[in-house]
C-alpha positions as CSV (number, residue, x, y, z in Angstrom):
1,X,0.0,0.0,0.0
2,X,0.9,3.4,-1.2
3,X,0.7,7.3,0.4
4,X,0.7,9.8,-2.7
5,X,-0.6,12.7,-3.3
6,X,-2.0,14.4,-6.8
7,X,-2.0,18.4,-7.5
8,X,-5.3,20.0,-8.5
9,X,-5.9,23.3,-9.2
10,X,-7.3,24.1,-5.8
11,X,-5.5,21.5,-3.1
12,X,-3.1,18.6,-3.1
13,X,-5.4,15.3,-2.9
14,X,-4.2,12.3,-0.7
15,X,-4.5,8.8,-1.9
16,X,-3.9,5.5,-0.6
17,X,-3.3,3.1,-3.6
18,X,-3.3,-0.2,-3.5
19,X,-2.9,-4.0,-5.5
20,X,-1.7,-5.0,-8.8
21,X,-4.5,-6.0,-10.8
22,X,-4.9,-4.7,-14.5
23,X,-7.9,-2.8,-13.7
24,X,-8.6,0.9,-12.0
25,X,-10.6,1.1,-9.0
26,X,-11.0,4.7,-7.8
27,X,-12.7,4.7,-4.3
28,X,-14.8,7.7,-2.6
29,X,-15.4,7.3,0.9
30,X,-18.6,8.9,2.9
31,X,-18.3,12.1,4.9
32,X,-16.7,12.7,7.5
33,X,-14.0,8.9,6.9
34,X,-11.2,8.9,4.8
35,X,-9.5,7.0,2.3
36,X,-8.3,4.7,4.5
37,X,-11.5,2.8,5.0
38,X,-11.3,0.8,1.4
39,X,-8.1,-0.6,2.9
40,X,-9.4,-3.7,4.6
41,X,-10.5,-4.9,1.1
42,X,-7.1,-5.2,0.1
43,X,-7.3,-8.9,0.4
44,X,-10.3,-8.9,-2.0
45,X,-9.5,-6.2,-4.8
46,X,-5.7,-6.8,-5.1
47,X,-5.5,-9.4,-7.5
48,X,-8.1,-7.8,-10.0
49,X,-7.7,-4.3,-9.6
50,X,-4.8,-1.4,-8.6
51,X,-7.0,0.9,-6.4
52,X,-6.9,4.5,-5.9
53,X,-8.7,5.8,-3.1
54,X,-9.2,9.6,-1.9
55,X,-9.3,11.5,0.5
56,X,-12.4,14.1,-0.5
57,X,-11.7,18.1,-0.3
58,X,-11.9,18.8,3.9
59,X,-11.1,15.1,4.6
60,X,-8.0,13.0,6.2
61,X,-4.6,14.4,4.8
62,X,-6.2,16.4,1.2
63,X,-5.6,19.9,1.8
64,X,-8.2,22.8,-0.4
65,X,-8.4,26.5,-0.4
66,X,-11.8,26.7,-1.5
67,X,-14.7,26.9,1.2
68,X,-16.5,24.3,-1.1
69,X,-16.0,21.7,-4.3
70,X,-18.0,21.4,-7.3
71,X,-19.1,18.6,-9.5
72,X,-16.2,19.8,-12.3
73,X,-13.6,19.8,-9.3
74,X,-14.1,16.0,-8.7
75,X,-14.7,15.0,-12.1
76,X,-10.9,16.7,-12.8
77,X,-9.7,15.0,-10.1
78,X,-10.8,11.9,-11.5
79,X,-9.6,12.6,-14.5
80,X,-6.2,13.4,-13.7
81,X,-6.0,9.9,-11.5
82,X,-7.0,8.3,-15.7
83,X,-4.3,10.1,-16.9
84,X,-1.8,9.0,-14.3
85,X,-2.6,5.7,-14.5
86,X,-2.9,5.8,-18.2
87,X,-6.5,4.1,-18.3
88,X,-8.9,5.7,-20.3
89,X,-11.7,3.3,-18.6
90,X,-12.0,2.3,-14.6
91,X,-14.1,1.1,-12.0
92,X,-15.9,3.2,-9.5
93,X,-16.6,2.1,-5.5
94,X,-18.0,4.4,-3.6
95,X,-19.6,4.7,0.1
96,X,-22.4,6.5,1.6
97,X,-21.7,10.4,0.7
98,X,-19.4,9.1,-1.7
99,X,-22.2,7.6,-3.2
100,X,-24.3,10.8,-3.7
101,X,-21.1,11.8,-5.4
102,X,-20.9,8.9,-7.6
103,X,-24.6,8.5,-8.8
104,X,-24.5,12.3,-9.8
105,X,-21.5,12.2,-11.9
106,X,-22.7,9.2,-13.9
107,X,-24.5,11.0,-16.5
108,X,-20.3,12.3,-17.1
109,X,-18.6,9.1,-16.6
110,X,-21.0,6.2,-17.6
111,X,-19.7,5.8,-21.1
112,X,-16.2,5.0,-19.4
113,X,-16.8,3.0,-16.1
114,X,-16.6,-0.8,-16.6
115,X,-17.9,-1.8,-12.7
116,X,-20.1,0.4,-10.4
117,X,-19.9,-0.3,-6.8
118,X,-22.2,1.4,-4.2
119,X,-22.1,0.8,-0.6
120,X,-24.8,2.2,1.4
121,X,-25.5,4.9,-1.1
122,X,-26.8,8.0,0.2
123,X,-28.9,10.7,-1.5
124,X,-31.9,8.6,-2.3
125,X,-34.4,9.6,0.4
126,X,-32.0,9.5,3.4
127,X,-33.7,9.8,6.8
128,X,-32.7,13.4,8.1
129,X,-31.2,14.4,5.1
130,X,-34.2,16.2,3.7
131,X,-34.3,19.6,5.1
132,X,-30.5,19.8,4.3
133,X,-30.8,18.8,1.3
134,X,-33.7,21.4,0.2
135,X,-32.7,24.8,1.9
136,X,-31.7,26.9,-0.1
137,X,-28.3,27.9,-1.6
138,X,-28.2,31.6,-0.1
139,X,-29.2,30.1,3.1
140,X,-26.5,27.8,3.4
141,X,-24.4,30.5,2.5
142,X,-25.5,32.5,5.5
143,X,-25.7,29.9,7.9
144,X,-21.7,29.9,6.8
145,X,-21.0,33.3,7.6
146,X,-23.1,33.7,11.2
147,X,-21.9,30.7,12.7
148,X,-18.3,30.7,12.3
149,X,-18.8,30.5,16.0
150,X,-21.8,28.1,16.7
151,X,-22.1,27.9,20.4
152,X,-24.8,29.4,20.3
153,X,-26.5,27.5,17.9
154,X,-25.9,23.9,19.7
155,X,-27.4,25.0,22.6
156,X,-30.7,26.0,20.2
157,X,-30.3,22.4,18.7
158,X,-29.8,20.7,22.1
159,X,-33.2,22.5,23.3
160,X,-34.8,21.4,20.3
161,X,-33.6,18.0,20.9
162,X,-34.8,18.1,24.6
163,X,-38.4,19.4,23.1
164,X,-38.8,16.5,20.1
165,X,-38.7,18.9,18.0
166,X,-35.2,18.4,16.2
167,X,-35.0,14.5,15.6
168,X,-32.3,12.2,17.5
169,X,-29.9,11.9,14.3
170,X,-29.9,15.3,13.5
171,X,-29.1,16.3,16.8
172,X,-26.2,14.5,16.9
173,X,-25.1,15.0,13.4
174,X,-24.6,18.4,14.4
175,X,-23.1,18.3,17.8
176,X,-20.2,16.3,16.4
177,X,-19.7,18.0,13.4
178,X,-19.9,22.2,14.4
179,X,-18.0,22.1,17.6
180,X,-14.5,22.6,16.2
181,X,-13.1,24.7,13.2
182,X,-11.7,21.6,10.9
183,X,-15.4,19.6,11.7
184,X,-17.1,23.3,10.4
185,X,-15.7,23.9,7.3
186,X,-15.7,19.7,6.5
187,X,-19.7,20.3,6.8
188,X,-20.4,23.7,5.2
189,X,-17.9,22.6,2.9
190,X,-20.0,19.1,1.8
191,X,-23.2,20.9,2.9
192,X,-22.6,23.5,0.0
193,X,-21.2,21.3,-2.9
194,X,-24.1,18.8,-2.2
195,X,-26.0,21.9,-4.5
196,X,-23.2,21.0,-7.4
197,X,-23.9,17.1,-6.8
198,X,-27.9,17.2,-6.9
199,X,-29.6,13.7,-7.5
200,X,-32.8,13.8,-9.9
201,X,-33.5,10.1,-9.4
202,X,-34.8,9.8,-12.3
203,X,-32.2,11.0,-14.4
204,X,-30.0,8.5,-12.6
205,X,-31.9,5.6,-13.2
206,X,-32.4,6.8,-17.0
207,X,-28.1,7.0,-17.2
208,X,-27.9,3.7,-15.2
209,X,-30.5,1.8,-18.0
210,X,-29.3,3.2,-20.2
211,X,-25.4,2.8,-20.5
212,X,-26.2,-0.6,-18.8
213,X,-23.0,-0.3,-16.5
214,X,-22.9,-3.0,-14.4
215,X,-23.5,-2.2,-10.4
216,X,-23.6,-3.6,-7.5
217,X,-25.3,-2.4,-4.1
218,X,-24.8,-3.3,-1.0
219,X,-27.1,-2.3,1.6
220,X,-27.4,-3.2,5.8
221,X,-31.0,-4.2,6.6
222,X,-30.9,-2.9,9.8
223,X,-29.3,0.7,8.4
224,X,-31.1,3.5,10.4
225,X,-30.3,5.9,7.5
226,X,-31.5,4.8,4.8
227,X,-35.3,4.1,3.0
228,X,-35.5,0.4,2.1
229,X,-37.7,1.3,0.2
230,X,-36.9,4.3,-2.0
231,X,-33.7,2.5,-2.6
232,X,-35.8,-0.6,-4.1
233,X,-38.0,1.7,-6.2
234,X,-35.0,3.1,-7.6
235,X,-32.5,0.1,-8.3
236,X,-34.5,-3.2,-8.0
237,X,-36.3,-3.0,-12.1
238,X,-32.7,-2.4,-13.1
239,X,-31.8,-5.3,-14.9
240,X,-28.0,-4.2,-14.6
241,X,-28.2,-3.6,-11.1
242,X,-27.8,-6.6,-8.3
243,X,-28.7,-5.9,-4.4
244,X,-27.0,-7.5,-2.0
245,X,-29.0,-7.6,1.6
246,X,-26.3,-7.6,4.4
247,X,-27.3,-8.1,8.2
248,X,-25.6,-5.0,9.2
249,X,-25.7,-1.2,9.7
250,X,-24.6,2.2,7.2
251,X,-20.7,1.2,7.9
252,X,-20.5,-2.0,5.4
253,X,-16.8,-1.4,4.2
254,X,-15.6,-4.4,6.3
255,X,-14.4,-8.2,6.1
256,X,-17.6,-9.4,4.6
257,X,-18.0,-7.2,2.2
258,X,-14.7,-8.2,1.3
259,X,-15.7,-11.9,1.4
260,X,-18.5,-10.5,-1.3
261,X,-16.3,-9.2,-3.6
C-alpha cells in the first residue's frame, strides 16, 4: 500500500493506492472517513484491480483553499487519476456520501466505467437528510458566515432535541460536526457542494438503463439511514443492477464485504 498525493488546481489530494490487478478502482469514501477505510479490502481487490482511493476536499490528509468543491472539481480529479494511470476506462466504489457523489456524476462518466460499486448509497431519500438537502443555496451561505462561531447554535439544537422537535440523528449529526473549526468547514464545505452534486433520481436511473454499467449495491438491513424502500423503487427494475442484503448497519466497508467481492 501506497501514500501519494496528486496536484489540482485548488489542493493537493491524498490517496492511498493499493494491489496490482490490471484494472482501476477509484474509491470515494462517505463524509466525515477517509481513504483509508477501502483498505481492509485489500485482500479482495488486489489481485483484479490497482485501487486508488481519496481523501475528498476537507477530509484525512487532502488539503483545499476553497470553502467548497463542485461537481467539475471532482470530475478533474478523477480525471487526472485516468491520466496518471494511463487508463482511459476504470471502476468506480463508492460509500455512503461518496455515493451521492458517484450517482451524480454518472451522466459524465457512464460511457467509461466498466464496474459500479455502491455501498450504502446516500442521496436517495436518506432519513434526516431532507431539510438539508432542500434549503436553499443563499441560506446555506449564510448559515456559513453567522456561525463561524456556533455555540450558540448547539445549545438551540440541544433544546430542540430536549423538546422532540429536532430528531435524534440530527441532533447528533450536528453536535459532532460544528464544535471545532476543521469539523465546520468539512460540513459547510460538503453541505454547499451537495448543491453541485444534486440527485434527480430519475435522471440517474435513466443513465444507469441506459449505459447498462454494471453495479452492484450493498445495503445493511438494519441501516437506520436509509429508506429500504426508496432504494428498491430506484434500483431493483434495473436489470444491470444486483442488491445485496447484508445483516448490518450504514458502515458496510468491512471483512464481509470483502468476502462478497
Amino acid at each position: 500500500m501506497e501514500s501519494t498525493y496528486l496536484t489540482v488546481p485548488h489542493g493537493r489530494i491524498h490517496a492511498f493506492r493499493f494491489g496490482s490487478g490490471p484494472e482501476l478502482l477509484i474509491a470515494l469514501h462517505g463524509f466525515s472517513d477517509r481513504a483509508r477505510m477501502f483498505t481492509v479490502l485489500e485482500p479482495a481487490l488486489a489481485d483484479k484491480y490497482t485501487v486508488v482511493a481519496i481523501d475528498l476536499p476537507f477530509h484525512g490528509q487532502t488539503t483545499w483553499d476553497k470553502n467548497t468543491f463542485s461537481k467539475d472539481d471532482l470530475l478533474g480529479i478523477i480525471r487526472q487519476i485516468l491520466a496518471d494511470q494511463a487508463k482511459t476506462r476504470f471502476c468506480l466504489m463508492a460509500f455512503s456520501f461518496g455515493a451521492r457523489l458517484a450517482q451524480a456524476m454518472l451522466p459524465e462518466l457512464a460511457s467509461q466505467i466498466n464496474h459500479l460499486y455502491l455501498i450504502s448509497p446516500d442521496g436517495i431519500n436518506t432519513k434526516g437528510m431532507s431539510m438539508a438537502t432542500h434549503t436553499p443555496m443563499w441560506m446555506r451561505r449564510l448559515l456559513f458566515r453567522i456561525l463561524q462561531h456556533p455555540g450558540w447554535f448547539i445549545g438551540m439544537v440541544d433544546a430542540g432535541k430536549k423538546a422532540k422537535v429536532v430528531p435524534l440523528l440530527v441532533h447528533h449529526f450536528l453536535t459532532n460536526n460544528l464544535n471545532r473549526p476543521e469539523r465546520f468547514q468539512r460540513t459547510f464545505g460538503c453541505w454547499l457542494a451537495m448543491d453541485s452534486f444534486y440527485l434527480r433520481r430519475r435522471h440517474i436511473k435513466r443513465v444507469l438503463i441506459a449505459s447498462m454499467v454494471p453495479a452492484k449495491v450493498f445495503i445493511g438491513k438494519n441501516d437506520p439511514m436509509l429508506s429500504h424502500s426508496s432504494l428498491k423503487k430506484m434500483y431493483e427494475d434495473i436489470p444491470n443492477v444486483e442488491i445485496t442484503w447484508l445483516d448490518d448497519g450504514h458502515r458496510l466497508v468491512g471483512e464481509e464485504l470483502g468476502a462478497l467481492l
